[in-house]
C-alpha positions in Angstrom: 31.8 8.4 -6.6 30.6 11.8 -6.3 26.9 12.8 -4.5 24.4 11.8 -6.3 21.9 14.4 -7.8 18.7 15.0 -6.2 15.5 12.8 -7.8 13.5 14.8 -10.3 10.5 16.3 -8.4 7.7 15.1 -10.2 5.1 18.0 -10.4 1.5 17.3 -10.1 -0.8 19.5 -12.4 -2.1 20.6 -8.8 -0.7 23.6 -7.1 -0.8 22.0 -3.8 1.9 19.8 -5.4 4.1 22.7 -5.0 7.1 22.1 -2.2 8.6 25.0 -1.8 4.9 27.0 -2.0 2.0 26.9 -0.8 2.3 22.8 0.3 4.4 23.4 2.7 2.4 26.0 4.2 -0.5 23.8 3.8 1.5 21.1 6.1 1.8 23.3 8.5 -1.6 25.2 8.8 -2.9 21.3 8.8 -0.8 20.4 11.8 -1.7 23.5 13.6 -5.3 22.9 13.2 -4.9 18.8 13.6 -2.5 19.4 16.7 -0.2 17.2 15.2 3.4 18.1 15.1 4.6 20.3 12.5 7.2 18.7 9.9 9.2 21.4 8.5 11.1 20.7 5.5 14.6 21.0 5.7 17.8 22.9 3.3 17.7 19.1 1.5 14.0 19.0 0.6 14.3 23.0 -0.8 17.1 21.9 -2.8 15.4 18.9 -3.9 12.5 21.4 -4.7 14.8 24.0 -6.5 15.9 21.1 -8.7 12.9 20.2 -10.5 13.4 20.5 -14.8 11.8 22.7 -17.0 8.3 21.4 -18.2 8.5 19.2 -21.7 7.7 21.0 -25.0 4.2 21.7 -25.5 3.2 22.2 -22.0 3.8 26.4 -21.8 1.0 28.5 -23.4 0.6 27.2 -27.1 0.9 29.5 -30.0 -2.8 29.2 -31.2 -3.1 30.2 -34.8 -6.3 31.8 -35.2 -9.1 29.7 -37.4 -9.1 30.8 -40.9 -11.7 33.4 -42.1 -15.0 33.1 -43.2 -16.6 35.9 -44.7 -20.3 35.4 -43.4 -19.2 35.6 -39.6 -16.7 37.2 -37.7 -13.4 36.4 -36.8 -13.1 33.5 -33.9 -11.9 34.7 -30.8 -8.5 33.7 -29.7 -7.9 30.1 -27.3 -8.0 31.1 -23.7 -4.3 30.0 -22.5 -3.8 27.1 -20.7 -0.8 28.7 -18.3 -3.0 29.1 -15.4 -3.7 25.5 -15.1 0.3 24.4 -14.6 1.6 24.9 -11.6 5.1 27.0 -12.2 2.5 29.9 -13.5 1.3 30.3 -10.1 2.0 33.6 -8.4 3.9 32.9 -4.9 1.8 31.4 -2.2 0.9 34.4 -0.1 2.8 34.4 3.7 1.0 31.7 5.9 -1.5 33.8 7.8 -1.5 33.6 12.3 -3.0 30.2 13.8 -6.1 32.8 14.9 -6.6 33.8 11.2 -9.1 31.6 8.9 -7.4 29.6 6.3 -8.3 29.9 2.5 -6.2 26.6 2.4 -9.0 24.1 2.6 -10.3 25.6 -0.7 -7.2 25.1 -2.5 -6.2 21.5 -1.5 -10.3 20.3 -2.6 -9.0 18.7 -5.6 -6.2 16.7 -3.5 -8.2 16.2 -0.3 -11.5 16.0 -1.2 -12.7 13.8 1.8 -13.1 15.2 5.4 -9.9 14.4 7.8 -11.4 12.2 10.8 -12.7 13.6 13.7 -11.9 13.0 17.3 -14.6 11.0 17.8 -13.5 9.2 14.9 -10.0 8.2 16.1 -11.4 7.2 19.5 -13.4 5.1 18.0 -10.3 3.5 15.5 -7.9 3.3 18.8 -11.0 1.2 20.7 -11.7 -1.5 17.6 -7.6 -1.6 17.3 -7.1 -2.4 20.8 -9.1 -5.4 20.8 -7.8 -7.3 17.8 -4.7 -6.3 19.7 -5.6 -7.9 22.5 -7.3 -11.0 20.7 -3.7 -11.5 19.2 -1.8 -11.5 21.9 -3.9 -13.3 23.7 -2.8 -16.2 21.0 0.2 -15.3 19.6 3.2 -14.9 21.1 5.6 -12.0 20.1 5.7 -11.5 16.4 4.3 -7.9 16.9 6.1 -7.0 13.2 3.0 -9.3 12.1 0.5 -8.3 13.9 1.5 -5.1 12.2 1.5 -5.7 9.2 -1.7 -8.0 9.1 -3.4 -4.4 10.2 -2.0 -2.7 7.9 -2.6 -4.5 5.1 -6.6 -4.8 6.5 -7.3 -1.3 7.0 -5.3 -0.2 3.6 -8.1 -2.7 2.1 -4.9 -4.7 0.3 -2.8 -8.3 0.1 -0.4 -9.6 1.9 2.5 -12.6 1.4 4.1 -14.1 4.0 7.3 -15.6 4.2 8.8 -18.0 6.4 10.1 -21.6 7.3 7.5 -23.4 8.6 6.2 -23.7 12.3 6.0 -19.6 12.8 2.6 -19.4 13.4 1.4 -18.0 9.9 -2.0 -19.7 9.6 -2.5 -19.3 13.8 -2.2 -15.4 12.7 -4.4 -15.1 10.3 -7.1 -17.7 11.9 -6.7 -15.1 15.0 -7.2 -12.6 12.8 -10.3 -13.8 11.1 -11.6 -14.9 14.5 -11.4 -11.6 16.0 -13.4 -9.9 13.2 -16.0 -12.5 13.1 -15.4 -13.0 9.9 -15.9 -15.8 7.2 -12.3 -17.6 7.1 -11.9 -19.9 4.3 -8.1 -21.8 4.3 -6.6 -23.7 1.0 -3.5 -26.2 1.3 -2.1 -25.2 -2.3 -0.6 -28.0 -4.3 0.6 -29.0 -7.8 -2.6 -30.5 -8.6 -4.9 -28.1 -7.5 -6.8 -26.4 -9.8 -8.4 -23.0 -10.9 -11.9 -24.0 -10.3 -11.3 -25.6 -7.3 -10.2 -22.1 -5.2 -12.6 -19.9 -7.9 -15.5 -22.5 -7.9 -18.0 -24.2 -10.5 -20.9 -25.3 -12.1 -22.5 -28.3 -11.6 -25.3 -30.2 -13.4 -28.2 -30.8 -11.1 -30.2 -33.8 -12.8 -33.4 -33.1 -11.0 -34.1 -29.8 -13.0 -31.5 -30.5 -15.7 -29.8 -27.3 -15.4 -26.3 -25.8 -13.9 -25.9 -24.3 -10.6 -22.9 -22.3 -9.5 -21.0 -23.5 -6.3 -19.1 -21.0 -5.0 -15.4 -21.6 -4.4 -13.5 -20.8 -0.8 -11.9 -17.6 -2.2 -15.7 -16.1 -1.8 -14.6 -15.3 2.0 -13.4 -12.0 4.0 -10.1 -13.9 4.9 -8.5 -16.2 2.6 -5.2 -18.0 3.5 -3.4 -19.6 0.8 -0.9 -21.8 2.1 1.9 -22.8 0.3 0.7 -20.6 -3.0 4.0 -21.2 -4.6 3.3 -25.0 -4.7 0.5 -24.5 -7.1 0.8 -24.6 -10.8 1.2 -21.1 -12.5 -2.3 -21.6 -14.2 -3.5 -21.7 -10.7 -2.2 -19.1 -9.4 -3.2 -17.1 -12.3 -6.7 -17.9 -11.1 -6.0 -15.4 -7.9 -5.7 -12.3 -10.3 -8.9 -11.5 -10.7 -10.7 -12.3 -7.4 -7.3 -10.1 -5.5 -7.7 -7.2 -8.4 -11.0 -6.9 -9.1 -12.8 -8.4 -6.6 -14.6 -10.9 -8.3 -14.8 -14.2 -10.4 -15.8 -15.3 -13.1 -17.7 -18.9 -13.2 -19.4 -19.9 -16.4 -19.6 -16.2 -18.0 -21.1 -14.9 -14.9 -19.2 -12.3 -12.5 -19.9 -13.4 -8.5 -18.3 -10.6 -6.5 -16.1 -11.2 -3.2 -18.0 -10.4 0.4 -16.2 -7.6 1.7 -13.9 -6.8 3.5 -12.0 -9.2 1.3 -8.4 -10.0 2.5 -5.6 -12.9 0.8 -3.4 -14.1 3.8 -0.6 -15.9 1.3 2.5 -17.9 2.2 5.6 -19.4 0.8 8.2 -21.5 2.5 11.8 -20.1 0.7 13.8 -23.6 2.1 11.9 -25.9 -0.2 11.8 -25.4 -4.1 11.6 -28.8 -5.5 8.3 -29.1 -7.1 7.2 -25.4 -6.1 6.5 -22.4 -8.8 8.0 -19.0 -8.1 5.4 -16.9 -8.6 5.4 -14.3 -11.4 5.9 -11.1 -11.3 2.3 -9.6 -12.0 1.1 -11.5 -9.0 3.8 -10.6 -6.9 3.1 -7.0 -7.5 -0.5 -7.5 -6.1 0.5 -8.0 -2.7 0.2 -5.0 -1.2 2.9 -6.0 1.6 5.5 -8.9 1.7 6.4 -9.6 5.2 9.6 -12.1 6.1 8.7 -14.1 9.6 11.7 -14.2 11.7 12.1 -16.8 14.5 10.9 -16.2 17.5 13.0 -15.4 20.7 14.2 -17.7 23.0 12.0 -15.9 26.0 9.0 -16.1 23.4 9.3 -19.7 23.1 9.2 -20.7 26.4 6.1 -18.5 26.4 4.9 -21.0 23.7 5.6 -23.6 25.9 3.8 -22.3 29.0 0.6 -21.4 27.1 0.6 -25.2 25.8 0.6 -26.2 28.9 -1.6 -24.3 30.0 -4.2 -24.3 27.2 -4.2 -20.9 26.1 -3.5 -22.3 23.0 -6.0 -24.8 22.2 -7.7 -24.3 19.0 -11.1 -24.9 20.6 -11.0 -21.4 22.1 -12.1 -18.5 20.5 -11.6 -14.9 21.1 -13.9 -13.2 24.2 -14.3 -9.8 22.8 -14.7 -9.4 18.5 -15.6 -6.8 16.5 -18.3 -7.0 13.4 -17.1 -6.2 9.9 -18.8 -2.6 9.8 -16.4 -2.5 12.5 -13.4 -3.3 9.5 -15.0 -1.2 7.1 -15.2 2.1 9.7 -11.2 1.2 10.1 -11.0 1.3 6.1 -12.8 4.4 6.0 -11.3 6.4 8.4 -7.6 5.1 7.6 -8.8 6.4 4.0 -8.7 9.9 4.5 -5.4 10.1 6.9 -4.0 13.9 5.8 -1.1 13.1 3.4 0.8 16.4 2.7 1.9 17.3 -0.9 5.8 17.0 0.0 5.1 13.1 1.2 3.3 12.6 -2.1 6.4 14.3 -3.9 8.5 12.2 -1.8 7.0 8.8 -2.5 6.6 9.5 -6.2 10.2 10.3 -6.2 11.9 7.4 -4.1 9.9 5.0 -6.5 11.3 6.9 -9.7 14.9 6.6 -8.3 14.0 2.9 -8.5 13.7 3.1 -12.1 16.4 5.4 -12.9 19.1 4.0 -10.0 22.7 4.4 -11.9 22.5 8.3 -11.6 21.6 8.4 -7.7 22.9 5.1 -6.1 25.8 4.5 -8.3 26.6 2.1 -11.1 27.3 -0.5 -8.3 24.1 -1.0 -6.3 21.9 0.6 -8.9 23.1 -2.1 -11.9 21.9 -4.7 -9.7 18.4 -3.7 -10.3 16.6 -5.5 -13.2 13.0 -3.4 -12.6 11.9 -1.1 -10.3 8.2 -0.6 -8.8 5.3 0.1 -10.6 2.9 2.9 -9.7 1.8 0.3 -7.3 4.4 0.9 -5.1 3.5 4.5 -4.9 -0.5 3.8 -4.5 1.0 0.9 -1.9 3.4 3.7 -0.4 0.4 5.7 0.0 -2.2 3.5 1.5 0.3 1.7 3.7 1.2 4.7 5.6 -2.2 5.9 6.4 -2.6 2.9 8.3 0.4 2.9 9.6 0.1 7.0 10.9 -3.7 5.3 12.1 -2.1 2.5 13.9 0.2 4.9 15.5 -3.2 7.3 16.9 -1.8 9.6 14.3 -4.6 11.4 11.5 -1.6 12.9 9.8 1.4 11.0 7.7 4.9 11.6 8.2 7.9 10.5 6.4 9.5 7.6 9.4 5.9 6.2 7.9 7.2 5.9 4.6 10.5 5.0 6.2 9.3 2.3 8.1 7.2 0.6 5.3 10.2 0.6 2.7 10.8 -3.2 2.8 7.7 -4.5 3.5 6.3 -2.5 0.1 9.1 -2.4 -2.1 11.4 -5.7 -1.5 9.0 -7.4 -3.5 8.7 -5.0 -6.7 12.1 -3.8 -7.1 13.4 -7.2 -9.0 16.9 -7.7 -8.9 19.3 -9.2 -11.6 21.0 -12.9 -11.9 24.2 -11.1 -10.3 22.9 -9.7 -7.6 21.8 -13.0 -6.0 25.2 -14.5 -7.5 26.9 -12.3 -5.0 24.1 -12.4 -1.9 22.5 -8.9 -2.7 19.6 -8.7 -0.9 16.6 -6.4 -2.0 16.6 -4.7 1.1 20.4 -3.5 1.0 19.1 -1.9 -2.4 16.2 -0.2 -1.0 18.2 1.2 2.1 20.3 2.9 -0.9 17.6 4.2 -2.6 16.0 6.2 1.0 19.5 7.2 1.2 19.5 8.9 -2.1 16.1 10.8 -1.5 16.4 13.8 0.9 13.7 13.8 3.3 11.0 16.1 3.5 
């Protein structure tokens, strides 16, 4: 099999969309005035750049054909063109002025950035309120540091997230910890076949002294909600989590209740067990922001288990010492919010979730006709939110692709779906990914 061709660049109506121009400039000018570290794009990413296709029809300057004549006025003036507003009209980005020289860039990326980059302050204040739900977690969990990970990511990107495991890894002990560090409201519901909508939504019941209905609010109206089990609930029930993890609200008698914020779904699934359990469909699986796979823990980390039983570190009597409040999450939201994302990392997400659609032409006919669908534009917004906490996590106010990198499986393994014969012959989601960031130079 030949090299694959490069993913079609797809071009923002944006100029700071622009690789080879004046976004790449802009990456850098931003990294000298951040501090950050400077990432160049390499003889890949310019070819990658160079191979981007001709606008469709109809997008060049339109042949206007002027509006017929009518005698008691004058002739309309021609339609202004509309080739200054696509980006391959653009003169060349000028050469990137000296670090001493001011910057026009700022002006120019308004439409892309439009909110302020966080100060130092800012991230000193991030670093302090994510060392102590650090601490709190460690302080009850022991290892499982890819979790803690994840269960911050998926809080400060303000999204979902579905855990899978065997039971006994310490899933609900997580997200308890979690909860109990933030000070939260923590509501938990053991899912089963016969559970229904109302009872995880809520209800109305009739109060016979005053003869009317009153609402009673159902345990998803909490900051933390763990659904255990969720793929042991009936579809209709789990149906009744689209709205509340969307929209962030229900809907009880004709009348919308909103969810406090922050507002975060802890779910999990046991994969060893499927008599009497529903897989869960593909629209809800797509509102997980993350899907994280628990692994066992190692043999030194269980004796550690051990030890803290015995010596009652563990008890669930004892709460965490030091908390933060929940302007305290929504300071971490904010600030992990406007992370700097440069133009060639949007390019670059936009184009390793195209090449899930279109797979045959980059990964081969192999891998890519094991691929039934690919991601969504969730997996880009995912892609995008999920690294800025992650560069956050990392002290970092700037993204860089080995964030995008390192969030691959944990966004994509459970949006790209894969066909009866791929699990036939034990290929896993992940294997397919890996291709996929194989195929797409990096910026």
């Amino acid at each position: 099999m030949g090299s694959p061709p490069h993913p079609i660049r797809i071009a923002s109506s944006a100029p700071a969309v622009t690789l080879a121009g004046s976004g790449a400039q802009r990456s850098s000018r931003h990294a000298r005035s951040t501090g950050g570290p400077h990432v160049s794009q390499n003889n890949d990413a310019a070819a990658f750049a160079a191979q981007t296709p001709p606008p469709p029809a109809g997008i060049g300057t339109p042949v206007i054909p002027p509006a017929p004549p009518m005698p008691p006025a004058p002739p309309m003036p021609p339609a202004p063109s509309i080739r200054r507003e696509q980006p391959v009209a653009q003169p060349p980005a000028p050469a990137a002025p000296p670090a001493a020289a001011p910057s026009t860039a700022s002006t120019e990326a308004a439409p892309l950035e439009a909110k302020a980059a966080p100060t130092e302050t800012e991230m000193a204040r991030a670093r302090e309120i994510l060392d102590i739900v650090s601490k709190a977690y460690s302080a009850r969990m022991v290892g499982q540091e890819r979790l803690r990970s994840s269960l911050l990511i998926a809080l400060m990107a303000g999204g979902h997230i579905l855990l899978e495991s065997v039971p006994g890894l310490a899933k609900t002990t997580a997200a308890s910890t979690l909860a109990d560090t933030v000070r939260a409201d923590f509501k938990r519901i053991q899912c089963t076949p016969d559970l229904l909508p109302s009872d995880i939504t809520g209800t109305q019941i009739y109060d016979a002294a005053s003869g009317t209905f009153r609402t009673v609010l159902g345990p998803v109206h909490a900051n933390f909600v763990l659904l255990d089990e969720i793929n042991r609930s009936s579809a209709k029930t789990q149906s009744a989590m689209l709205e509340a993890m969307q929209e962030r609200q229900t809907t009880i008698g004709g009348e919308i209740h909103r969810v406090p914020r922050p507002f975060l779904v802890i779910a999990t699934q046991n994969p060893i067990e499927q008599e009497g359990t529903y897989e869960l469909p593909e629209a809800q699986m797509d509102r997980f922001l993350l899907k994280e796979i628990v692994e066992y823990p190692s043999p030194a980390d269980e004796l550690e288990v051990l030890a803290r039983i015995d010596s009652g570190a563990l008890d669930p009597d004892r709460h965490a010492t030091t908390t933060i409040s929940l302007a305290d999450v929504e300071q971490l939201q904010d600030i992990s919010s406007r992370v700097y994302v440069d133009p060639a990392i949007r390019n670059y997400i936009v184009s390793l979730v195209y090449v899930t659609r279109n797979p045959v032409p980059y990964i081969g006919e192999t891998l890519g006709g094991y691929i039934k669908y690919g991601a969504s534009p969730r997996g880009s917004i995912a892609f995008l939110q999920a690294s800025r906490a992650l560069a956050l996590l990392a002290g970092r106010s700037y993204v860089i692709p080995e964030d995008v990198r390192n969030l691959r499986h944990l966004v994509l393994r459970h949006r790209v779906l894969l066909t009866f014969e791929a699990e036939a012959e034990n290929v896993r989601s992940e294997d397919i990914i890996d291709a996929v960031f194989g195929a797409v130079p990096t910026p």
